[in-house]
C-alpha positions in Angstrom: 9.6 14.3 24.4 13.2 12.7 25.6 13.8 16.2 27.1 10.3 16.2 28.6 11.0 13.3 30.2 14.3 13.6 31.7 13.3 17.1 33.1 10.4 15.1 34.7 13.0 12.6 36.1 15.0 15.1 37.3 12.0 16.9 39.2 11.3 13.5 40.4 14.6 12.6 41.7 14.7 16.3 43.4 11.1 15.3 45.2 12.4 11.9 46.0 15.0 13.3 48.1 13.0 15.4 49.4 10.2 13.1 51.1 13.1 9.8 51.1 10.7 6.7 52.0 12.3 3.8 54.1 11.8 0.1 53.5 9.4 -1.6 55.2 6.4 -4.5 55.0 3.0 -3.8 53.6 1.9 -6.3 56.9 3.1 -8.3 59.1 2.3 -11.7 58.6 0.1 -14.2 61.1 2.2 -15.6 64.6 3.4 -19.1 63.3 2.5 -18.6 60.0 6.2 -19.0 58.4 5.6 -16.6 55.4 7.7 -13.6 54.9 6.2 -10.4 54.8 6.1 -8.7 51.3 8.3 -5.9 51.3 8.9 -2.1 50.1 8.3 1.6 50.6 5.8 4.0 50.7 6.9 6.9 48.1 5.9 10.4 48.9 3.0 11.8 50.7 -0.6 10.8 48.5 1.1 10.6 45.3 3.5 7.6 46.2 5.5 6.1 43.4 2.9 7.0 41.2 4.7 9.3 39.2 8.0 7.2 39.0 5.6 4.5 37.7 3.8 6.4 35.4 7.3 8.0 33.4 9.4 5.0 33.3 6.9 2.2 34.7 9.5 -0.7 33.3 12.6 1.1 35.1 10.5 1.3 37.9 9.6 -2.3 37.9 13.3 -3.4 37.5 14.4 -1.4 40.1 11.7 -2.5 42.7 12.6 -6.3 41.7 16.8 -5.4 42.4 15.7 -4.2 45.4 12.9 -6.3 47.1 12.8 -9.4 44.4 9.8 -11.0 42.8 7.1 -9.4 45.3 7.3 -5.7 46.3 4.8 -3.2 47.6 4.8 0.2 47.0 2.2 3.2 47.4 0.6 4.8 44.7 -2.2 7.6 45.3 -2.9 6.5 48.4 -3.1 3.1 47.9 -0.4 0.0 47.9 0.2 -2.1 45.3 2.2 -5.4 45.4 4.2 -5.8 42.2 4.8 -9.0 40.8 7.7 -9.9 38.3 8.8 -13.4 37.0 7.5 -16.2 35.8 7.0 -18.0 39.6 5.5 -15.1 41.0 2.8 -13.9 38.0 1.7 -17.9 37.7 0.4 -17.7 41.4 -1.7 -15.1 40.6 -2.7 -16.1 36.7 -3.3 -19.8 38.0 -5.3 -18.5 41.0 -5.7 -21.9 43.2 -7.0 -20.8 46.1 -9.4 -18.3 44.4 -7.8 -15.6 46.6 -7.1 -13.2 43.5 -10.4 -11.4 41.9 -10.0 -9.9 38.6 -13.1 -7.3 38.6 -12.2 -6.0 42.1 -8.4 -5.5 40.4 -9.6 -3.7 37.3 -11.9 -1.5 38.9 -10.1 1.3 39.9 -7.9 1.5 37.1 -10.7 1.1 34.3 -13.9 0.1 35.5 -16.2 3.1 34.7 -15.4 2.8 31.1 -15.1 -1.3 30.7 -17.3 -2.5 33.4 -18.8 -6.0 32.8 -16.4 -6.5 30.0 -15.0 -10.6 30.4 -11.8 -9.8 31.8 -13.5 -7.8 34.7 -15.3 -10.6 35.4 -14.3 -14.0 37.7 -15.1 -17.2 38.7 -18.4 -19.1 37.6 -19.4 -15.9 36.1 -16.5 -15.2 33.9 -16.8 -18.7 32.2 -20.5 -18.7 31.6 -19.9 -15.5 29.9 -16.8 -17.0 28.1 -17.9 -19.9 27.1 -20.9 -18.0 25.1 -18.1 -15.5 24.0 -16.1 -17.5 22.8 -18.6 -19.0 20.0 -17.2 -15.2 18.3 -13.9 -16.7 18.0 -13.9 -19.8 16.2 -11.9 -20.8 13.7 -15.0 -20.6 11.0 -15.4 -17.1 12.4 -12.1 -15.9 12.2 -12.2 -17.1 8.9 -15.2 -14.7 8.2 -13.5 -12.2 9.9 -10.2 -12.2 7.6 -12.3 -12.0 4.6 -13.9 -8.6 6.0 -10.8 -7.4 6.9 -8.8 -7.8 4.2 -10.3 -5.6 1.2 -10.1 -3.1 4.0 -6.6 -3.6 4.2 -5.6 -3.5 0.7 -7.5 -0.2 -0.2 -5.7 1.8 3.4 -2.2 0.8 2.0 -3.0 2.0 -1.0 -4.0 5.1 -0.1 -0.6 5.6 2.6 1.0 8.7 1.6 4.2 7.1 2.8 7.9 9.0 2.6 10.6 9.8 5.1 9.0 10.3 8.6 6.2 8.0 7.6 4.8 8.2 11.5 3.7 4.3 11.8 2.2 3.8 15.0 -0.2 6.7 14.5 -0.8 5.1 10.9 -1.5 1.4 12.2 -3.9 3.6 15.3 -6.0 4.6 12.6 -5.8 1.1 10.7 -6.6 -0.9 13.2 -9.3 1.3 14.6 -11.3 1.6 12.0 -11.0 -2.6 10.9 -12.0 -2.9 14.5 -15.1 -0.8 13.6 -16.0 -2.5 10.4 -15.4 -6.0 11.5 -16.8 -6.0 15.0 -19.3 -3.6 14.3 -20.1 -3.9 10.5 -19.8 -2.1 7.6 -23.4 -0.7 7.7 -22.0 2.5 9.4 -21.8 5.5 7.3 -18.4 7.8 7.5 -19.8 10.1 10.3 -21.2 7.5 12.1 -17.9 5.2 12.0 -15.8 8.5 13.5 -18.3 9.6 16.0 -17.7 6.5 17.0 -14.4 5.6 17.2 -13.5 8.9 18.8 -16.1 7.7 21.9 -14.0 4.5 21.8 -10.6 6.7 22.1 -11.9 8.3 24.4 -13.1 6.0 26.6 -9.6 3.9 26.7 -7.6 7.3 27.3 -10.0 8.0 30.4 -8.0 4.9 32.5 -4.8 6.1 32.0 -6.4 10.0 33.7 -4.6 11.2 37.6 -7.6 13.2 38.4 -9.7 10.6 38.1 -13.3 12.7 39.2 -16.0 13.9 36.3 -14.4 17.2 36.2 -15.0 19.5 33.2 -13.5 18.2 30.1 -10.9 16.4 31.4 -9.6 13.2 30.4 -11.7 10.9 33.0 -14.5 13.2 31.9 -14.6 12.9 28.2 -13.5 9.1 28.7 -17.4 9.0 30.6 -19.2 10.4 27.7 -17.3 8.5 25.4 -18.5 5.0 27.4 -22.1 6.8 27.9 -22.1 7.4 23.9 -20.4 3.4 22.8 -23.9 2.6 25.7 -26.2 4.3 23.8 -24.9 3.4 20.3 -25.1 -0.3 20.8 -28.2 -0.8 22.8 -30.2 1.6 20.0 -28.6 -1.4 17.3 -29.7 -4.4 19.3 -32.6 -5.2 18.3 -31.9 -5.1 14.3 -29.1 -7.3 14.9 -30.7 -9.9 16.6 -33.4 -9.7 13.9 -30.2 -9.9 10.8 -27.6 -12.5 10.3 -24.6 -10.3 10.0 -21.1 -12.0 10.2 -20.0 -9.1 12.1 -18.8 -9.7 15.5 -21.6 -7.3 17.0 -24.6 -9.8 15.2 -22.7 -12.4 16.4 -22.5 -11.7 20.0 -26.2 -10.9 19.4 -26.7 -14.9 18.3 -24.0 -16.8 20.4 -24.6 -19.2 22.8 -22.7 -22.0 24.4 -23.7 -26.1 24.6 -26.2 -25.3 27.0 -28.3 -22.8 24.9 -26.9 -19.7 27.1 -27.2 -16.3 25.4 -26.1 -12.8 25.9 -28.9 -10.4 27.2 -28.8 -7.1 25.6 -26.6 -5.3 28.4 -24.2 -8.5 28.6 -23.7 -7.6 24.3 -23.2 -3.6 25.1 -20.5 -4.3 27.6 -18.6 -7.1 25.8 -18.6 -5.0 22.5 -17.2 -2.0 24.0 -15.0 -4.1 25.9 -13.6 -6.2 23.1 -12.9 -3.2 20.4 -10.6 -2.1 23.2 -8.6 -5.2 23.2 -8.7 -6.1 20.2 -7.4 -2.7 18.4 -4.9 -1.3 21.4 -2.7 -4.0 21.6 -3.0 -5.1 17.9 -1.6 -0.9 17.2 1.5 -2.0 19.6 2.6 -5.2 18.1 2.3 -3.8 14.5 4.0 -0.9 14.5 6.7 -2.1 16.9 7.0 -5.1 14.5 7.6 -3.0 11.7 9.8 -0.4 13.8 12.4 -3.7 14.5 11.9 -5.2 10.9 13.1 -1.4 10.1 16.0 -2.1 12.5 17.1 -5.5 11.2 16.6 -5.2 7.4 17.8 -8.6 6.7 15.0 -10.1 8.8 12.7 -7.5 6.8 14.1 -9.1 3.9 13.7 -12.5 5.5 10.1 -12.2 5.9 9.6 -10.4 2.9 11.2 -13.2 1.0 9.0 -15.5 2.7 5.7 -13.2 1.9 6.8 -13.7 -1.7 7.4 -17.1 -2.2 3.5 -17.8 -0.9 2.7 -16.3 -4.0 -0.7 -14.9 -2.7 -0.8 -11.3 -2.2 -3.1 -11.5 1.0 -3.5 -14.2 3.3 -6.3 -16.8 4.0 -6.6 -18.2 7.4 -4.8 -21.7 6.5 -2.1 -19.0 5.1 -0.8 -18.1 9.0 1.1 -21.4 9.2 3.0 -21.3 6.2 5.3 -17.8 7.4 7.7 -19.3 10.0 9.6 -16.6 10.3 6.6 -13.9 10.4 5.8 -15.9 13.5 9.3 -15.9 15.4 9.4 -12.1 14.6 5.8 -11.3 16.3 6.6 -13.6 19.1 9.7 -11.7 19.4 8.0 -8.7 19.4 5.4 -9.3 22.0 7.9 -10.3 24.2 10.3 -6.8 24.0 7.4 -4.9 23.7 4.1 -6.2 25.6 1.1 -5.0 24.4 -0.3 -5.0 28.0 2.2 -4.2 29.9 0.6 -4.4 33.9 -2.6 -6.5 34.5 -4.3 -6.2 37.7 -5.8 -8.3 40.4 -7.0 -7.9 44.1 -6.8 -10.1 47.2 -10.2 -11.4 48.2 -8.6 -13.2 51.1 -5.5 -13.6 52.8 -3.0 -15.2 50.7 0.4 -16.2 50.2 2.9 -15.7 46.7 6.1 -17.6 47.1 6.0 -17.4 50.2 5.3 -13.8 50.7 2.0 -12.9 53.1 -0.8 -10.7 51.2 -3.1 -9.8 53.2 -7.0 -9.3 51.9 -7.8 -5.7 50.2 -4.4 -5.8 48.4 -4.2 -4.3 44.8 -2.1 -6.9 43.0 0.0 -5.3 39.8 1.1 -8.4 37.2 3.9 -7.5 35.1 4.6 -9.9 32.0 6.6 -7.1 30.3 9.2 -6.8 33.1 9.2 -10.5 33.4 10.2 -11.1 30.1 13.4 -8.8 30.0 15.0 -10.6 33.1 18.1 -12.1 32.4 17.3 -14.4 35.2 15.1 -16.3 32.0 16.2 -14.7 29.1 19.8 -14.5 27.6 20.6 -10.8 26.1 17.2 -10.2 26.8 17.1 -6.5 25.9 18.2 -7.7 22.3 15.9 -8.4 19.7 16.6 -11.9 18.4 13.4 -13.8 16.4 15.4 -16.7 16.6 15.5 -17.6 20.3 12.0 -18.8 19.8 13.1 -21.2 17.0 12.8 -24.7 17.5 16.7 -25.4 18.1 16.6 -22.8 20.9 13.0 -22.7 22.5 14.8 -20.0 25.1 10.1 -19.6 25.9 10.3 -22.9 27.1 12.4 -22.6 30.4 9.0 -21.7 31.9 5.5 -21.7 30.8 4.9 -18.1 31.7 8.3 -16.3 31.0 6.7 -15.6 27.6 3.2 -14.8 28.6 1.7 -11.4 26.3 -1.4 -12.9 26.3 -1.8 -13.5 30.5 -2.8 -16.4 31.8 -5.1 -19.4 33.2 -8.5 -18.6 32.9 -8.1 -14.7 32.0 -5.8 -16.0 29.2 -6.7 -13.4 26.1 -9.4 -14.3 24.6 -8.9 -13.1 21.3 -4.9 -14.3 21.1 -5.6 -15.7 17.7 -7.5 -12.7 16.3 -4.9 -10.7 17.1 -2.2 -12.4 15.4 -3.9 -12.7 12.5 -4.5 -9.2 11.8 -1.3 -8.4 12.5 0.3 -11.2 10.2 -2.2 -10.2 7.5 -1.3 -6.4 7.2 2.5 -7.5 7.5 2.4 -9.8 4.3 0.7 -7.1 2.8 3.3 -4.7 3.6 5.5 -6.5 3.2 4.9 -7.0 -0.6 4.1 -3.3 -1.0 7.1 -1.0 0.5 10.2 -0.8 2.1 11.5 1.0 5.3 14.1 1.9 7.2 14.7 3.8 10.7 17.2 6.3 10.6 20.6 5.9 12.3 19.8 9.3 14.5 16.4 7.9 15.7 15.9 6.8 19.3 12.9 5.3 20.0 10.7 7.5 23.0 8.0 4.9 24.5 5.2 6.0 26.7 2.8 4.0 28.4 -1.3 4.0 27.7 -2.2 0.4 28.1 1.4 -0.8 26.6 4.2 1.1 26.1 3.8 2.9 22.8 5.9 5.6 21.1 5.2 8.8 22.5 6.0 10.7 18.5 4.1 8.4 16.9 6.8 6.5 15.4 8.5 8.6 12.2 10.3 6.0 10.3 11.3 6.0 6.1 8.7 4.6 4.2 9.0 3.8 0.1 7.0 1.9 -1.8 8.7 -1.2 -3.6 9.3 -1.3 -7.7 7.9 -4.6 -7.8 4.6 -5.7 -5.7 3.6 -9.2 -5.7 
């Protein structure tokens, strides 16, 4: 794959050359207006940077911000994107004051045929009617019920890991996460045909937002991600009407039952797109910060050993929910994590008016690109900040705390992630479980390959030693 790529690169550099793309603004900005115009170039003919973006998207982003700063344009199959990197520059558009910066209009072209309606493709008064009611799904009773559902499941999948040398984690915690998202969102009821049918519509329908051709083409990847949504569509509105008549704890019965202070529910549509919605977020991201969790704790054994000593000095072999608190160190590492590694690592907006950021005129119709994952490996906020070091979020340090968005994995202001604390605890539940159970290292040869779906994730699937411990708590 590393030879892939720099063949690619190569290729990419010869093109560059080829059709070389001048600096210049996206628009000139009002008479008298004093903003600055944004600034950058418009890549090759149709395809833009697009390709640059889509190989190396964080080199890309660093080298856009060395040379045009915070807020850059470029083009990208035939449209222009303004980039923004930094803690200053991703708060104007996560805070939104003027209401200039719509989320659904952002998302659209990038996933909206297979997540449409979801809550982050959503804004304004609509988005928090519909997050208020969503949000009854993620209480701390729920979350509660949610752990217990979850981990049973756990226990019997690390079991059963054939683990050994080349142990390929991230393809291991794919299919762990994936199927605890299908069990505890959509409930155990499902047979083992059922379950995969479905979870391969769900793959399929994330991988269709990451397709070029982007047309219903054959079997191509925007193609199959179609069915896929069409098949989540008709699996959940065919289940409706038993859930509403059950009690289930499962998220799906939930959603079917939720409503805010007001007495505002869900119709049955609103609980179709938020379920197919939220197994997306919830699984993809939580695959990312596991297995790059454990690819670092398998770089830095003596923080593996760290946690693993705190894991065993609980005394509990899994975790309850008042358990998250009491592993310090569990917490500085996933912090760490999320910060080196970002789950998501571009989130998207688009002007619904003309605006300013810092200073910088955007005019309306402008495809705004967020990066929290470049902006958190500037040095400008974060010492050594390629380095992995759990210990800069520690209380003497508090290196997150020289702004309130230069460690920002989960977004921001009223898009802020939902599901932030369901996340962390199923990834701090299958670590203390892991922890007790094996060992691992990475070997000395390995270099880690990332490519980027909707975080940057190892393209090989993440080979890494695996053994099983003596001695299990």
């Amino acid at each position: 794959m590393q030879t892939a790529k720099k063949t690619f690169q190569s290729a990419l550099g010869t093109l560059s050359k080829a059709y070389p793309s001048k600096p210049r603004p996206l628009a000139e900005p009002p008479a008298g207006s004093g903003l600055k115009p944004v600034m950058g170039d418009a890549g090759m003919p149709i395809l833009g940077n697009a390709l640059e973006s889509l190989v190396d998207p964080l080199s890309s982003a660093m080298d856009r911000y060395e040379r045009f700063g915070a807020v850059s344009w470029s083009g990208s199959l035939n449209m222009n994107i303004v980039t923004l990197i930094g803690p200053d520059a991703i708060e104007c558009a996560w805070m939104n004051r003027q209401k200039a910066f719509s989320s659904e209009e952002g998302w659209e072209p990038m996933i909206g045929p297979f997540f449409r309606r979801g809550i982050m493709l959503m804004d304004f008064d609509e988005h928090m009617h519909h997050r208020r009611i969503l949000q009854q799904a993620f209480t701390r009773p729920r979350l509660n019920g949610y752990l217990s559902m979850m981990t049973p499941h756990i226990e019997k999948t690390l079991s059963n890991w054939e683990v050994g040398p080349g142990f390929r984690m991230y393809s291991r915690t794919k299919d762990l996460t994936l199927s605890l998202a299908t069990e505890v969102f959509v409930g155990a009821s499902l047979n083992e045909s059922d379950a995969h049918d479905l979870e391969s519509a769900f793959e399929a329908a994330v991988r269709g937002g990451q397709a070029l051709v982007r047309a219903d083409v054959r079997n191509w990847t925007w193609a199959r991600g179609l069915r896929g949504r069409e098949y989540l569509q008709d699996y959940f509105r065919s289940e409706i009407a038993a859930r509403r008549a059950g009690d289930g704890d499962d998220l799906f019965s939930v959603l079917c039952h939720s409503e805010d202070e007001d007495g505002n529910t869900f119709s049955d549509e609103d609980v179709v797109n938020h379920m197919i919605f939220v197994m997306m977020a919830a699984h993809d991201t939580s695959t990312i910060a596991l297995s790059m969790l454990t690819y670092f704790l398998g770089r830095y054994p003596e923080w593996q050993q760290r946690l693993r000593d705190e894991s065993l000095a609980l005394d509990k072999p899994t975790l309850d929910y008042d358990d998250l608190d009491k592993l310090p160190s569990l917490d500085l590492a996933f912090k760490e994590t999320l910060r080196i590694n970002a789950p998501v690592g571009m989130l998207f907006r688009k002007t619904i008016a003309d605006t300013d950021i810092l200073g910088h005129y955007v005019p309306k119709d402008t495809l705004v690109g967020i990066h929290p994952w470049a902006s958190m490996l500037r040095e400008e906020w974060w010492p050594n900040p390629t380095h992995w070091d759990p210990e800069r979020f520690s209380p003497e340090r508090k290196e997150d705390k020289v702004h309130r968005f230069a460690w920002a994995p989960f977004g921001g202001g009223a898009h802020k992630c939902i599901g932030l604390y369901f996340g962390g605890m199923e990834v701090k539940s299958i670590m203390h479980q892991m922890l007790q159970r094996f060992e691992w290292s990475v070997p000395s040869d390995y270099r880690l390959d990332l490519t980027y779906g909707t975080g940057p994730t190892p393209a090989d699937g993440l080979p890494i030693d695996f053994r099983r411990r003596a001695t299990t708590s």
